[in-house]
N, C-alpha and C positions, 0 to 999 in steps of 0.2 A: 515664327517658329520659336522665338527667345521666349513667350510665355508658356507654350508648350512643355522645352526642359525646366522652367522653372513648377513647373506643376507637379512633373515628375520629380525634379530633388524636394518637394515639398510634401510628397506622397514618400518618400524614401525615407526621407527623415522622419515623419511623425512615426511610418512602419517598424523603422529601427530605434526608437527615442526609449529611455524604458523609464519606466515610475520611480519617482524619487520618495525616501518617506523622510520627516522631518519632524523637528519636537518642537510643539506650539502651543500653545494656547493650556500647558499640565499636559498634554498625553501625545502620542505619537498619529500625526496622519500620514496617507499615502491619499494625495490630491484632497478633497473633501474626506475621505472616510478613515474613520477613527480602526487603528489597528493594533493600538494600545492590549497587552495579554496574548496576542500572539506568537507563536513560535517561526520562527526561519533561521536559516543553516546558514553561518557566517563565514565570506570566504577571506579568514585573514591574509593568506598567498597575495590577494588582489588588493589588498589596503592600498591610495592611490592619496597625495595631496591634492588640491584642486581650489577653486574657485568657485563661488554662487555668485548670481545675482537674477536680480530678477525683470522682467522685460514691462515695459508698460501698460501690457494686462493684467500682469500679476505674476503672470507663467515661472516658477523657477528653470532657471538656464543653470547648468553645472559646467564645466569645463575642467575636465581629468586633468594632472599632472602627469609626475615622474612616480614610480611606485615609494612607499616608506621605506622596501626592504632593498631597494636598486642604493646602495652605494659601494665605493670604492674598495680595491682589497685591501688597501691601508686603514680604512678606516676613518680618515681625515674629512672625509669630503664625499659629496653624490658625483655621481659619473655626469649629470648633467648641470649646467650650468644654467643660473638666475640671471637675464641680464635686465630683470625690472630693477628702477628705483629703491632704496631702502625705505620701507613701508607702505611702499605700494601692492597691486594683485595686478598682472598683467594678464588682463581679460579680450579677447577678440570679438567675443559674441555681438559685441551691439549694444548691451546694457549695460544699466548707469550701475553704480550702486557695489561694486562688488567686495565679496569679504570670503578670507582666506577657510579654507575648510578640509573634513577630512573627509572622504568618501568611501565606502564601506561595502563592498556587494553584498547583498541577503540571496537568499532563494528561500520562498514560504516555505515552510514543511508539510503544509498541506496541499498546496497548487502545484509547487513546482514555479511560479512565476517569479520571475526578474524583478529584483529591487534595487535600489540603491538606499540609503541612511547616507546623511549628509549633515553629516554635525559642522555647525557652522556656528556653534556658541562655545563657550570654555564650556561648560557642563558637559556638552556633546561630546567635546574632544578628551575631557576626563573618563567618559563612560567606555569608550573605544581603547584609552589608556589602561584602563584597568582590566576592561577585555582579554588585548596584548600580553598583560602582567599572566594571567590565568593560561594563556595560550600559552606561554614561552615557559611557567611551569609544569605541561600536560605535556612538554618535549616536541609540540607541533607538527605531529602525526598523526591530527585527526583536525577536523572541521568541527568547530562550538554550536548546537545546539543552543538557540538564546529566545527568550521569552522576554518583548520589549516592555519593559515593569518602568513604572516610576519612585524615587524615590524624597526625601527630604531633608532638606537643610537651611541654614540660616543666612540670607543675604550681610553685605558689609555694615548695614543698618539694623539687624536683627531679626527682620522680619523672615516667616516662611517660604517658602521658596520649593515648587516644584523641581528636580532636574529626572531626567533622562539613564534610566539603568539596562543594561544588557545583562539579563540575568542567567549564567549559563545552563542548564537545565540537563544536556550530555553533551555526548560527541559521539560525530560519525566517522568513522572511519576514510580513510580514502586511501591509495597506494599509487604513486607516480608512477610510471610508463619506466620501463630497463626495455636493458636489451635483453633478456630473456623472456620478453611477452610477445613470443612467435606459435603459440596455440601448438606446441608440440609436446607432447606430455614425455614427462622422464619416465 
């Protein structure tokens, strides 16, 4: 019977696993396909630190932290505590390899489907940062429209260098849940 549940948390998980997209090779994939100039609704509420690595097929494995926005009301510290090594990533998954990262929810703008971006270079985490920058000037009472663009600069040697742009394009609206959302009209 012990292969039986494992069949099923194996069926569960791929069910609920969602697509990760990442910046490779100059331009943005989501598994093999290229989705570089596309639009998705960026949920910065859900901005997450986290872990990659990847499993001996290839597969990327993510593993979510604490949120960026979860700290203390002093200000001093996160409400949860690191008790990895200093400069280590404490990873459970299984795989070798791992490296600190930021994780990003998307939702396409045209599907409606589940993404993740997973910056997991300094480029990546610069794009997300400056993101943040534009977010927390718009007073963060709407969701960024972002069209994932590439852009250009110079490595420590000179050379060109692709990196990774979230370019905002608009914003959508959204309105948290009060206690006055009981469908009773004034």
């Amino acid at each position: 019977m012990r292969n039986g549940y494992f069949a099923i948390g194996q069926f569960l998980q791929s069910a609920c696993a969602t697509r990760c997209i990442e910046f490779r090779d100059g331009g943005f994939y989501c598994e093999d396909e290229e989705v570089t100039g596309r639009k998705f609704i960026a949920d910065l509420q859900k901005l997450k630190f986290g872990s990659v690595a990847r499993d001996e097929n290839g597969a990327v494995i993510v593993r979510e932290g604490g949120s960026l926005w979860d700290f203390s009301p002093d200000h001093r510290g996160s409400r949860h505590k690191n008790d990895a090594p200093v400069g280590s990533v404490s990873d459970a998954s299984g795989a070798s390899g791992s490296e600190q990262t930021i994780v990003l929810p998307l939702e396409d703008h045209e599907s409606g489907a589940l993404v993740k971006f997973v910056a997991d270079s300094p480029d990546g985490r610069a794009a997300i940062g400056r993101l943040c920058n534009l977010y927390g000037r718009h007073c963060g009472n709407s969701n960024a429209i972002v069209k994932l663009t590439t852009c250009r600069h110079r490595d420590a040697k000179g050379y060109p260098v692709k990196a990774p742009e979230l370019s905002v394009v608009g914003w959508e609206g959204w309105y948290p849940s009060s206690d006055m959302d009981d469908d009773i009209p004034f």
